[in-house]
MOPAC internal coordinates of N, CA, C and O (Angstrom, degrees):
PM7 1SCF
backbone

  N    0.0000 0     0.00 0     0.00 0    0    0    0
  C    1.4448 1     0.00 0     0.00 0    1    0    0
  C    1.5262 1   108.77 1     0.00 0    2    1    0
  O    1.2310 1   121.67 1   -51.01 1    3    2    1
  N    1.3427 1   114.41 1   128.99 1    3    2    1
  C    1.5264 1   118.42 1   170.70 1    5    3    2
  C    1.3953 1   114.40 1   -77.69 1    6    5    3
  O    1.2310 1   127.51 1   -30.75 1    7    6    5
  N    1.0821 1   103.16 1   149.25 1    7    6    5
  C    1.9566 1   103.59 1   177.74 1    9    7    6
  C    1.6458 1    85.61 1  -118.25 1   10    9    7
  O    1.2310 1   136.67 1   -25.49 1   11   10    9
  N    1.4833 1    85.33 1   154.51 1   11   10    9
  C    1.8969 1    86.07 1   150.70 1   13   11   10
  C    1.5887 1   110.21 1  -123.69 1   14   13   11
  O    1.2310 1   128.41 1    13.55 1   15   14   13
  N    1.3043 1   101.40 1  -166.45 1   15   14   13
  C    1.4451 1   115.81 1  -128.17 1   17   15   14
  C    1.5064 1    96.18 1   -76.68 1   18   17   15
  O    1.2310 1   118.25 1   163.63 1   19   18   17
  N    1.1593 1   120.94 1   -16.37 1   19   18   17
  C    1.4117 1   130.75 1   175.61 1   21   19   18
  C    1.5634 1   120.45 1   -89.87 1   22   21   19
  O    1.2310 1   118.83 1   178.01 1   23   22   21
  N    1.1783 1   119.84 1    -1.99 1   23   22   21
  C    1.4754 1   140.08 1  -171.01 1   25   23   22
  C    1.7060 1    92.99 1  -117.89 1   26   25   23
  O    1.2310 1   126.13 1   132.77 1   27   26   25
  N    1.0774 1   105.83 1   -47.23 1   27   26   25
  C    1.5678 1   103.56 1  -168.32 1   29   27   26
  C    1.8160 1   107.19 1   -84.10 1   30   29   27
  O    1.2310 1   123.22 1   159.15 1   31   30   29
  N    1.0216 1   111.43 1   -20.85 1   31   30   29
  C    1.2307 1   110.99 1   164.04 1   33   31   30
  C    1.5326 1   120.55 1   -82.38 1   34   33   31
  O    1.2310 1   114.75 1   134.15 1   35   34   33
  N    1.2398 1   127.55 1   -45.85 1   35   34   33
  C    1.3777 1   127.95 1   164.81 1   37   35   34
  C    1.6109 1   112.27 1   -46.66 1   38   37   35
  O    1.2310 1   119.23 1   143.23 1   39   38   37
  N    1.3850 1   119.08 1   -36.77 1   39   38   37
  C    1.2423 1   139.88 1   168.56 1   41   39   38
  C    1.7795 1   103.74 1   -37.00 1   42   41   39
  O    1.2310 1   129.50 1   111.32 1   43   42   41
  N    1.7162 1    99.30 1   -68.68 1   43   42   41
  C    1.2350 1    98.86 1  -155.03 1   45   43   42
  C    1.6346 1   103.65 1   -75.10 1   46   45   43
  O    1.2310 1   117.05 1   150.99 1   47   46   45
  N    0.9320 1   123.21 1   -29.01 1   47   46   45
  C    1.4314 1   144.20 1  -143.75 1   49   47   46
  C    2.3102 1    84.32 1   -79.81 1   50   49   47
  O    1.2310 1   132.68 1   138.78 1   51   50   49
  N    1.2123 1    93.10 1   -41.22 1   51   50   49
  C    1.6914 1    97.36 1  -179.92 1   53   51   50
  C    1.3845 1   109.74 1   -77.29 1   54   53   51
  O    1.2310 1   122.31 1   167.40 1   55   54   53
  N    1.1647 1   113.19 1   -12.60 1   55   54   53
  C    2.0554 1   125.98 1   161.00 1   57   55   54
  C    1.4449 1   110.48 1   -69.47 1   58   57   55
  O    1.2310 1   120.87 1   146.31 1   59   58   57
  N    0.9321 1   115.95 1   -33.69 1   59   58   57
  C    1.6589 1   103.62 1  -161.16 1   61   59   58
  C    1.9439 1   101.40 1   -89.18 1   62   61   59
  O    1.2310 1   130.23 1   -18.67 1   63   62   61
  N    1.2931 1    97.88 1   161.33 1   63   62   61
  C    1.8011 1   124.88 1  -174.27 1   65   63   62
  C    1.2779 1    91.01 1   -64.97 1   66   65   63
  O    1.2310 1   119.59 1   -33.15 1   67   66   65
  N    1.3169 1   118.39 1   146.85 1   67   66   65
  C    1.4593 1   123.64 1   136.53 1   69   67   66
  C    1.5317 1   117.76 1  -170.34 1   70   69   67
  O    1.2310 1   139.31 1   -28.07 1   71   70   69
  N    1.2027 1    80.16 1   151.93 1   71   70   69
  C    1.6249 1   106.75 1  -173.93 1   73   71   70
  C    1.4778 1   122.12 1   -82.85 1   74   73   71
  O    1.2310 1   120.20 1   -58.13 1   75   74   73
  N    1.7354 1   117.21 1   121.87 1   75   74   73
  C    1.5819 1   120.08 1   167.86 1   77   75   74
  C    0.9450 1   110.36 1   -58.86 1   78   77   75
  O    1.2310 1   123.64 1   -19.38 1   79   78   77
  N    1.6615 1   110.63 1   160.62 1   79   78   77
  C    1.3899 1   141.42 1   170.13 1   81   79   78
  C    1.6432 1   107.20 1  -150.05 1   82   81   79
  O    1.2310 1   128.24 1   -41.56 1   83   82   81
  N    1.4274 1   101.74 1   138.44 1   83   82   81
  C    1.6845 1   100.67 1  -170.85 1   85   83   82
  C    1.3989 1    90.59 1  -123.39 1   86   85   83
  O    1.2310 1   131.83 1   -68.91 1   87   86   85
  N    1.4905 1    94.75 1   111.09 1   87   86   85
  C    1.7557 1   111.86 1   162.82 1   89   87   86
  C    1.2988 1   117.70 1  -111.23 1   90   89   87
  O    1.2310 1   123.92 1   -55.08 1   91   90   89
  N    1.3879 1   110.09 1   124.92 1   91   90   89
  C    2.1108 1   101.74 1   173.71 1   93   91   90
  C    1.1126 1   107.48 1    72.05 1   94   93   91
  O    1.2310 1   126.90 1  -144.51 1   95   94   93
  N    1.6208 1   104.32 1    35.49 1   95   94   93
  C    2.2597 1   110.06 1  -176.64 1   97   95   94
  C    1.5176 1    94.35 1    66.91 1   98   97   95
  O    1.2310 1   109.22 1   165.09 1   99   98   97
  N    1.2226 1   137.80 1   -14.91 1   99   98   97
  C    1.2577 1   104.39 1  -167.99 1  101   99   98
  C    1.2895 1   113.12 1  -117.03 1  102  101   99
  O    1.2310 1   121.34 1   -25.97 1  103  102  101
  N    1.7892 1   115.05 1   154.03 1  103  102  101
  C    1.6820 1   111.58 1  -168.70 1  105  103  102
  C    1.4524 1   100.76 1   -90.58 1  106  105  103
  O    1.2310 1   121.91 1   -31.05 1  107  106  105
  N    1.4662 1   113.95 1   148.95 1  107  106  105
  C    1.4647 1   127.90 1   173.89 1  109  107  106
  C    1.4385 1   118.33 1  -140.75 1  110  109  107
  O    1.2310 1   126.70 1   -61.85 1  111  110  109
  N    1.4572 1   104.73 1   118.15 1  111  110  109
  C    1.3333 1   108.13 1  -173.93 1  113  111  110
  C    1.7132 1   129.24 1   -65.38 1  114  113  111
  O    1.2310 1   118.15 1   -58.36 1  115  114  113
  N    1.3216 1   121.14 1   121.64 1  115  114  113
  C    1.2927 1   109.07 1  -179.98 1  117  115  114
  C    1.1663 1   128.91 1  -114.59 1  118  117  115
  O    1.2310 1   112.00 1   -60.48 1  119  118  117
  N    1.8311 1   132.68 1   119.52 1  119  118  117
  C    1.4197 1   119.54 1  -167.76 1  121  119  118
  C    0.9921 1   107.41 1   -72.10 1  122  121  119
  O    1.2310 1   129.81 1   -18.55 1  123  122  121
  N    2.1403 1    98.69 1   161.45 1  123  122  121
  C    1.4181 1   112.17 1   163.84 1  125  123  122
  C    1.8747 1   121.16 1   -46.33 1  126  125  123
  O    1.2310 1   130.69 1   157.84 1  127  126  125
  N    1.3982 1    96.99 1   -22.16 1  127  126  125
  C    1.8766 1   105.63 1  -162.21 1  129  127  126
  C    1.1795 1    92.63 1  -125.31 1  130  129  127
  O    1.2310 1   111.91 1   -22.90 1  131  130  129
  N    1.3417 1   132.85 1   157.10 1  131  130  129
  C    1.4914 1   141.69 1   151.65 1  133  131  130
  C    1.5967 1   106.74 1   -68.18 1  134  133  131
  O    1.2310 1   120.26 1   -71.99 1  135  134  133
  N    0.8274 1   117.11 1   108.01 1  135  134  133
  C    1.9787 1   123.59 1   163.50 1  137  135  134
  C    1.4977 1   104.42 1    -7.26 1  138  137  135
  O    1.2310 1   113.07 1   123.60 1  139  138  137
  N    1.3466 1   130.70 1   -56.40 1  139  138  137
  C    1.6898 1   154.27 1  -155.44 1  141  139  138
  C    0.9257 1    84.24 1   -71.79 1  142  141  139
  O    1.2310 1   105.08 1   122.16 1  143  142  141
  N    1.9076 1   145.21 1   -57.84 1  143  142  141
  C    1.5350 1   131.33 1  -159.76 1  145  143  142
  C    1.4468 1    94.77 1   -91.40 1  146  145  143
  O    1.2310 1   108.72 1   151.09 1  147  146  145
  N    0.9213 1   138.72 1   -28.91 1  147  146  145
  C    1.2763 1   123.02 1   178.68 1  149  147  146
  C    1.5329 1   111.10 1   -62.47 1  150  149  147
  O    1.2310 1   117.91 1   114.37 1  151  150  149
  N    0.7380 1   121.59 1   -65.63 1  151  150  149
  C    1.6456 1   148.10 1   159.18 1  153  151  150
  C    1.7293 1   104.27 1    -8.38 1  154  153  151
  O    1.2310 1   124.29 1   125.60 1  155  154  153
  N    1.3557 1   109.38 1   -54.40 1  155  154  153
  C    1.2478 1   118.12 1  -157.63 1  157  155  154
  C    1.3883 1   110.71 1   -99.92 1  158  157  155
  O    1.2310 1   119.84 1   159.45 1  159  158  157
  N    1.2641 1   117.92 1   -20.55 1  159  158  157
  C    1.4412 1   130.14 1  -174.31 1  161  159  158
  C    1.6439 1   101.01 1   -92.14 1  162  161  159
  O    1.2310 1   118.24 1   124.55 1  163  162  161
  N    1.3695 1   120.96 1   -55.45 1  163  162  161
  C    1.1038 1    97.91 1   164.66 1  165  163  162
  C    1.6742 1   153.47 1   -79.30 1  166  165  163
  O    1.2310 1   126.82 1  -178.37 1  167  166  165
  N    1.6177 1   104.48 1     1.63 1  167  166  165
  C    1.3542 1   134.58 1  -174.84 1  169  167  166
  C    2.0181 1    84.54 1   -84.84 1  170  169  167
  O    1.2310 1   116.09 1   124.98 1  171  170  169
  N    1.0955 1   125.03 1   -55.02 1  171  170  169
  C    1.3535 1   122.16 1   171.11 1  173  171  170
  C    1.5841 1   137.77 1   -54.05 1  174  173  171
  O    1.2310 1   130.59 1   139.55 1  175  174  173
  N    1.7099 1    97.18 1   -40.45 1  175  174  173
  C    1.4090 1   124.64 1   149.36 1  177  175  174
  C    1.5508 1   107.12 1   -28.30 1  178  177  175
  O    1.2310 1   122.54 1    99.88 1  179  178  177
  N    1.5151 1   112.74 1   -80.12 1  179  178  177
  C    1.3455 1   131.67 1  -161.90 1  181  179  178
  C    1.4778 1   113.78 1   -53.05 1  182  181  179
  O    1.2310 1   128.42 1   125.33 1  183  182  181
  N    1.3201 1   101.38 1   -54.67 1  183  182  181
  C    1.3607 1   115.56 1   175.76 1  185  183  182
  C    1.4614 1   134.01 1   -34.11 1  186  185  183
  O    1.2310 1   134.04 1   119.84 1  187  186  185
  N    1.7946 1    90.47 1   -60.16 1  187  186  185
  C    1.3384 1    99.27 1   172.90 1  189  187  186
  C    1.8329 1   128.33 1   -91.54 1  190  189  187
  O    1.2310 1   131.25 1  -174.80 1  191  190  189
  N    1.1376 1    95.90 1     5.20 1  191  190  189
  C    1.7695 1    97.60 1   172.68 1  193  191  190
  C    1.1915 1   129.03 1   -84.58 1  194  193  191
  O    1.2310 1   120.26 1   -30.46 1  195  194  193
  N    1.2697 1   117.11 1   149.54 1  195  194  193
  C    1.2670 1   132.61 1  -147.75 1  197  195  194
  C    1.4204 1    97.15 1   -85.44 1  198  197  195
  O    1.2310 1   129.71 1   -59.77 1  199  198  197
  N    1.4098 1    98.88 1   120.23 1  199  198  197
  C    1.7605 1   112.58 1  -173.18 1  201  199  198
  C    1.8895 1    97.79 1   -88.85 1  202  201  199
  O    1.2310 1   124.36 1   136.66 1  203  202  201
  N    0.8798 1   109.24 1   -43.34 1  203  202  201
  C    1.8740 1    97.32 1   171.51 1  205  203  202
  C    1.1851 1   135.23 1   -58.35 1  206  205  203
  O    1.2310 1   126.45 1   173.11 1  207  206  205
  N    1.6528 1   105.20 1    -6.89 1  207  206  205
  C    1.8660 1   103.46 1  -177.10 1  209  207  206
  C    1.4634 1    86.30 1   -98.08 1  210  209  207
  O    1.2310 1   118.67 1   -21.72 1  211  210  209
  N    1.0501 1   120.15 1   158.28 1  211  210  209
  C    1.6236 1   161.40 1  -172.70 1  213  211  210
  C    1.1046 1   107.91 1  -119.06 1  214  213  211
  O    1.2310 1   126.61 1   -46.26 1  215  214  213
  N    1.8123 1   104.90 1   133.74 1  215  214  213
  C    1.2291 1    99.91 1   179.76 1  217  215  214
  C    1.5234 1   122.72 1   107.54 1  218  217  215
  O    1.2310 1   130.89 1   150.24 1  219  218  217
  N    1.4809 1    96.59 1   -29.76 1  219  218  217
  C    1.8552 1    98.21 1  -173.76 1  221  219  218
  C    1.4004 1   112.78 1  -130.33 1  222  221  219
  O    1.2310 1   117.27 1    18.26 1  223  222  221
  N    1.2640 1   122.80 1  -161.74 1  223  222  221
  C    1.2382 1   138.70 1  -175.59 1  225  223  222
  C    1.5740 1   124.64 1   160.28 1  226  225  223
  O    1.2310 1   128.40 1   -11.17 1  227  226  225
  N    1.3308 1   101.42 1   168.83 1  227  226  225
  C    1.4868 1   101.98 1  -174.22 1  229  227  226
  C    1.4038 1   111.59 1   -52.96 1  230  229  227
  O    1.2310 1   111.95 1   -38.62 1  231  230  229
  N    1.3785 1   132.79 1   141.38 1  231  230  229
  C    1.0109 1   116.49 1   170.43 1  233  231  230
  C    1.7073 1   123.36 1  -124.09 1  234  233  231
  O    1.2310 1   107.61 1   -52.64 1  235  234  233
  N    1.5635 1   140.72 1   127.36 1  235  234  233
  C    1.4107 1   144.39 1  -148.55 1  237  235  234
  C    1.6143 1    91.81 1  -105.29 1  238  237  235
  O    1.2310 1   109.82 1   -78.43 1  239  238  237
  N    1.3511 1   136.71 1   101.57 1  239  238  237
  C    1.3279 1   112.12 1  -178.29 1  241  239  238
  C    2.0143 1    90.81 1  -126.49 1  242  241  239
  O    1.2310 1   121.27 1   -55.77 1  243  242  241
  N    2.0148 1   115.17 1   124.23 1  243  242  241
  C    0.9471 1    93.76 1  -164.82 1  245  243  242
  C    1.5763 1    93.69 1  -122.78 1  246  245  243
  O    1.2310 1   118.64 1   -32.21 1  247  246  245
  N    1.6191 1   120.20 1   147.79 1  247  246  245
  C    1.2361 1   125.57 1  -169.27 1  249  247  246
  C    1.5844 1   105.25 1  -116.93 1  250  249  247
  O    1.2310 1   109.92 1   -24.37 1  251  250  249
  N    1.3955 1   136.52 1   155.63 1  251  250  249
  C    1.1614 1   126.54 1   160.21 1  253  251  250
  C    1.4409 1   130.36 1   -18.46 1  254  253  251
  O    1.2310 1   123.98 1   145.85 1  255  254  253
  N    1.3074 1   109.96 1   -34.15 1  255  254  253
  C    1.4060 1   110.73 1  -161.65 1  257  255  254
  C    1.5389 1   116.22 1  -124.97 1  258  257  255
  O    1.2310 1   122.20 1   177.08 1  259  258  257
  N    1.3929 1   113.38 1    -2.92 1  259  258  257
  C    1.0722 1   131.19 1  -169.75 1  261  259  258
  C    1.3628 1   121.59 1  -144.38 1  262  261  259
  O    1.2310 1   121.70 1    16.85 1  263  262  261
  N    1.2049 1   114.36 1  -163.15 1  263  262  261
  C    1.8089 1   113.79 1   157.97 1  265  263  262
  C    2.0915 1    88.96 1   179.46 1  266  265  263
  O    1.2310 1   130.15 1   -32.84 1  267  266  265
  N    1.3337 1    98.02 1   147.16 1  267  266  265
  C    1.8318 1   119.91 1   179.12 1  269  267  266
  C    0.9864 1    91.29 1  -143.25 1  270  269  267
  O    1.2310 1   131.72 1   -35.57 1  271  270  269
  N    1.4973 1    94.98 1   144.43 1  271  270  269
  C    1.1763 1   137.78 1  -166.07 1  273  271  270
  C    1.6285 1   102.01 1  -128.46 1  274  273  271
  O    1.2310 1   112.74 1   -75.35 1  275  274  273
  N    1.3152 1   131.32 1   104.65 1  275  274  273
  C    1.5238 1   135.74 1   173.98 1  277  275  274
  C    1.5378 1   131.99 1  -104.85 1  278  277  275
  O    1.2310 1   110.88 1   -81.29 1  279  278  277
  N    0.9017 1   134.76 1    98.71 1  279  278  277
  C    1.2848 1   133.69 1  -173.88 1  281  279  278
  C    1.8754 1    99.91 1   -97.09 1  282  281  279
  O    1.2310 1   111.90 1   -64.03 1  283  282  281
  N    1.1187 1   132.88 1   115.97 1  283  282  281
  C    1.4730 1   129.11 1  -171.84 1  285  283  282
  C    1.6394 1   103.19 1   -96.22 1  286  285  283
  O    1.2310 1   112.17 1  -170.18 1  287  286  285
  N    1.3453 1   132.37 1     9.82 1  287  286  285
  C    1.2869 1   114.47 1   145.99 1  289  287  286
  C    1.3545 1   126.56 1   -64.20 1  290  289  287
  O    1.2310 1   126.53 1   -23.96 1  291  290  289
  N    1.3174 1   105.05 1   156.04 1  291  290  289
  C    1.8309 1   116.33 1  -175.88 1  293  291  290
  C    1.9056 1    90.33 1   -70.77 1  294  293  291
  O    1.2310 1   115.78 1   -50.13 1  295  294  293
  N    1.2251 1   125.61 1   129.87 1  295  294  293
  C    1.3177 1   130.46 1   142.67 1  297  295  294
  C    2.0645 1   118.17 1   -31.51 1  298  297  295
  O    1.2310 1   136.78 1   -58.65 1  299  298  297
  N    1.3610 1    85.11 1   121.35 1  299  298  297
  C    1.5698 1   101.18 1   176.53 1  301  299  298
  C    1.7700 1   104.56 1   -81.90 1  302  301  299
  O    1.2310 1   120.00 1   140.83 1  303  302  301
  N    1.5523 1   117.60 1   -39.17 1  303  302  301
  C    1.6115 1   103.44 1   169.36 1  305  303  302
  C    1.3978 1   100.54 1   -87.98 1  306  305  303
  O    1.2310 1   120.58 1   -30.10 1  307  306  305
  N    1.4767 1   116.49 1   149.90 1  307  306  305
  C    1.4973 1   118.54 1   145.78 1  309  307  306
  C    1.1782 1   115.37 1   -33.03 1  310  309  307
  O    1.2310 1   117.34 1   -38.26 1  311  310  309
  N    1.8185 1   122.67 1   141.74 1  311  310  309
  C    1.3471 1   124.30 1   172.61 1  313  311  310
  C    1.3363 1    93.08 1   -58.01 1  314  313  311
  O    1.2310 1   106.83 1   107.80 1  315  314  313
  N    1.2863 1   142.11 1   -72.20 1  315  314  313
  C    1.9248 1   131.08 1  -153.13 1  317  315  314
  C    1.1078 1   108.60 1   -46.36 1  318  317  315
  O    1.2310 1   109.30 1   138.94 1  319  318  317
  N    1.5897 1   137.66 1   -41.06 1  319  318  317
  C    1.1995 1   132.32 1   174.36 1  321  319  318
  C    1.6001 1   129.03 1   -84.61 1  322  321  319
  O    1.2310 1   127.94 1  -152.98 1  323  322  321
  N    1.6970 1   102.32 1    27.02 1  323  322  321
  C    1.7388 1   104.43 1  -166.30 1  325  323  322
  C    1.9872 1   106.06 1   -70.33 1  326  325  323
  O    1.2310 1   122.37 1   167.31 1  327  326  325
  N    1.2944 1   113.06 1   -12.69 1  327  326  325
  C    1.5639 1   123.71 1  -146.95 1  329  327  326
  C    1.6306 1    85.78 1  -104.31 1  330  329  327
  O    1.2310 1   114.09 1   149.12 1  331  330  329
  N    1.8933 1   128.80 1   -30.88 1  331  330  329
  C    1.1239 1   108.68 1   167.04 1  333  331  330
  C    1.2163 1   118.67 1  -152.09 1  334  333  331
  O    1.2310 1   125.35 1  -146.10 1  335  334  333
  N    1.4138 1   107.32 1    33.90 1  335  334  333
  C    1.3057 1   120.68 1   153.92 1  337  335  334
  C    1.6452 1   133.34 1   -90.99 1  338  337  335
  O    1.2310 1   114.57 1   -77.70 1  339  338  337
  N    1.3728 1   127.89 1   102.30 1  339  338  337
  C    1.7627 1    97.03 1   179.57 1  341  339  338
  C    1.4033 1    99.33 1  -112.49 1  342  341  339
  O    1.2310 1   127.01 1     1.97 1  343  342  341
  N    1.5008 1   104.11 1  -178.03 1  343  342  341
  C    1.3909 1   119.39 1   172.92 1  345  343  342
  C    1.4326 1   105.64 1   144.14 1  346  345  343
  O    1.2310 1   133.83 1   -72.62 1  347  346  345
  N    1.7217 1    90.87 1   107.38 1  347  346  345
  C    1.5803 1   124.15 1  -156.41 1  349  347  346
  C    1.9112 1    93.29 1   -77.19 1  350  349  347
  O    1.2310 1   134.80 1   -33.64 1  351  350  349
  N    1.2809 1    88.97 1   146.36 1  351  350  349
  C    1.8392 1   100.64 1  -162.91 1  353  351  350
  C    2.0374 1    91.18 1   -93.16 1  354  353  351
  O    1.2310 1   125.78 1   171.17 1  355  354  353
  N    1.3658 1   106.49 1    -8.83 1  355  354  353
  C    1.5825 1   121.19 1  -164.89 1  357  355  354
  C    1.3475 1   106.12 1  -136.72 1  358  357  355
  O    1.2310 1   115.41 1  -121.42 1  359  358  357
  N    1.1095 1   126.31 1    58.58 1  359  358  357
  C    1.9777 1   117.31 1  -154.30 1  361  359  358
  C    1.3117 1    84.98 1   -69.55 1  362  361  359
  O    1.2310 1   112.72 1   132.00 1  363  362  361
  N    1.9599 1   131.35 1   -48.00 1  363  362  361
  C    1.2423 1   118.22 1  -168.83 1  365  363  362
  C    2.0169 1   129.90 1   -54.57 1  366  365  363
  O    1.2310 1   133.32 1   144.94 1  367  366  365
  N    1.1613 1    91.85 1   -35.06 1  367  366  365
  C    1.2031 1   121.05 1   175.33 1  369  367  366
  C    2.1715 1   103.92 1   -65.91 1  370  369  367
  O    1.2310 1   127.82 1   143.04 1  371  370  369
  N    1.0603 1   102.56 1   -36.96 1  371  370  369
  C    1.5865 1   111.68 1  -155.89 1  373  371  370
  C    1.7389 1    98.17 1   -82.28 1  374  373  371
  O    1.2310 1   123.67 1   145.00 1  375  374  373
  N    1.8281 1   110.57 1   -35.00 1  375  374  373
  C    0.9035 1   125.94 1   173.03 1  377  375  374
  C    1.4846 1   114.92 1   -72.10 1  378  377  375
  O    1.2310 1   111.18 1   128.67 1  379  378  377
  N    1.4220 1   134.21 1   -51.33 1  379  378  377
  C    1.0773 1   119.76 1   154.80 1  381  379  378
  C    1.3027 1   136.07 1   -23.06 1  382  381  379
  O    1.2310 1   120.59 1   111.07 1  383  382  381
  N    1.3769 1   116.47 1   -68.93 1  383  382  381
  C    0.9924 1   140.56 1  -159.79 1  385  383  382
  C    2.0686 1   105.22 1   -68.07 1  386  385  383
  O    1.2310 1   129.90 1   154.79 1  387  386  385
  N    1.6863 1    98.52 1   -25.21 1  387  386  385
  C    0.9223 1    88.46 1   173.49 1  389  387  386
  C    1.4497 1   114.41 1   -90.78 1  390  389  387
  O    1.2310 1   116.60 1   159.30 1  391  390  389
  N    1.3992 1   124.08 1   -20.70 1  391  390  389
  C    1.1390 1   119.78 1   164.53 1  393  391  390
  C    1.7954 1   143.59 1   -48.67 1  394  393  391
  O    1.2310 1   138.71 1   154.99 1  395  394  393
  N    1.7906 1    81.33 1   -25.01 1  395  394  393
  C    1.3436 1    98.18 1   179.56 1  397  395  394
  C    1.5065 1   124.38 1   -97.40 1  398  397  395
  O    1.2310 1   134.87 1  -172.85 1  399  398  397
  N    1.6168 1    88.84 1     7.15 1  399  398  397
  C    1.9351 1   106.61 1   162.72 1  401  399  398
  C    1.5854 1   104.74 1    86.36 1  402  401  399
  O    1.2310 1   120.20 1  -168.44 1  403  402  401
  N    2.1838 1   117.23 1    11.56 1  403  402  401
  C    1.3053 1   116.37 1  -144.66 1  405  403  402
  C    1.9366 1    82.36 1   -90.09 1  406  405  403
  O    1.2310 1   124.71 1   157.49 1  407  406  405
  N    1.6220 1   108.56 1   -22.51 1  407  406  405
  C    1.3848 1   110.14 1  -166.08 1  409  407  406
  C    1.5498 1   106.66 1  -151.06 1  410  409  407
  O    1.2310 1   120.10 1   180.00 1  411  410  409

């Protein structure tokens, strides 16, 4: 079954640890991640991976203390220039996605 990106994120987002806090008597759950980085790391993830290799995919792997995010394509910018270099490996895909308000 396919999810989309709004199912699969609510998905992951119900995976991750988090820790209470009781404000005003009342308990409130708080994630390990803010929703927004999750959100954004993997909407970027997607984007830029290499749709011709076989075999792989993004991958969400989340630990107590952490959570990675893997995309196993080779980077299209140099790592030194990731902060102001772009250039989407999927522009069609990148455009969608922005159309659909996902990024």
């Amino acid at each position: 079954m396919l999810l989309d990106f709004k199912d699969w994120f609510i998905f992951v987002m119900s995976q991750l640890p988090q820790n209470e806090i009781i404000k005003d008597a009342l308990r409130k759950g708080i994630k390990l991640v803010p929703d927004i980085v999750i959100r954004e790391l993997v909407d970027n993830a997607l984007i830029h991976q290499d749709l011709l290799q076989t075999g792989t995919s993004v991958i969400v792997d989340i630990y107590a203390d952490r959570v990675e995010i893997s995309n196993p394509a080779e980077p299209v910018v140099p790592v030194d220039r990731f902060i102001d270099g772009y250039q989407s490996r999927n522009e069609r895909l990148a455009d969608l996605m922005r159309r659909m308000g996902i990024c």
